[in-house]
C-alpha positions in Angstrom: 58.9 -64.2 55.2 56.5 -67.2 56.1 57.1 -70.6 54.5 54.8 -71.6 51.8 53.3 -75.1 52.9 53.8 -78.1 49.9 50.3 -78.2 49.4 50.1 -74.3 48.5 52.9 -75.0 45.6 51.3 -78.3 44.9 47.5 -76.1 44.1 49.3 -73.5 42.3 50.7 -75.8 39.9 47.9 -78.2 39.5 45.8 -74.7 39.0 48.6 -73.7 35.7 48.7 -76.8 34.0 44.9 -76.7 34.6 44.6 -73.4 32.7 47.2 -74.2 30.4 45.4 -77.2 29.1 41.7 -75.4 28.6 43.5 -72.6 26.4 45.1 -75.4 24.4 41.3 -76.9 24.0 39.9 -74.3 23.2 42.5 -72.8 20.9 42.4 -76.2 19.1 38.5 -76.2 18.6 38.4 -72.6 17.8 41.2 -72.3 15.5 41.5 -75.9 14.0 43.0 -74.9 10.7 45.6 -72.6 11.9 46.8 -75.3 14.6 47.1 -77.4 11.4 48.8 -74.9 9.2 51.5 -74.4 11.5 51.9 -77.2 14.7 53.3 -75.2 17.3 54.1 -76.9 20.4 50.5 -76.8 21.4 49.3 -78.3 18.5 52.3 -81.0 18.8 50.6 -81.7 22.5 47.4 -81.5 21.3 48.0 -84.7 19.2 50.2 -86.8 21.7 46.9 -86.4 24.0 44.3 -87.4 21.2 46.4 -90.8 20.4 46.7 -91.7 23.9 
């Protein structure tokens, strides 16, 4: 089994945390109320971003 380089790991984890933060955008500009109604960890996120 070949050895995956640094910079293949590094991609794949700047390309998750990528994807994971546009489907908490647009889950908190399409579903603003809900994200208020219950703050799930998302919404928790959400916020800490906003105030920085």
């Amino acid at each position: 089994m070949p050895q995956m380089s640094p910079l293949f790991w590094l991609n794949l984890f700047m390309f998750f945390i990528l994807g994971f933060l546009m489907f908490s955008i647009i889950n908190y500009y399409m579903y603003p109320s809900k994200m208020k109604e219950t703050p799930t960890l998302t919404a928790k996120l959400m916020q800490k971003i906003w105030k920085w």
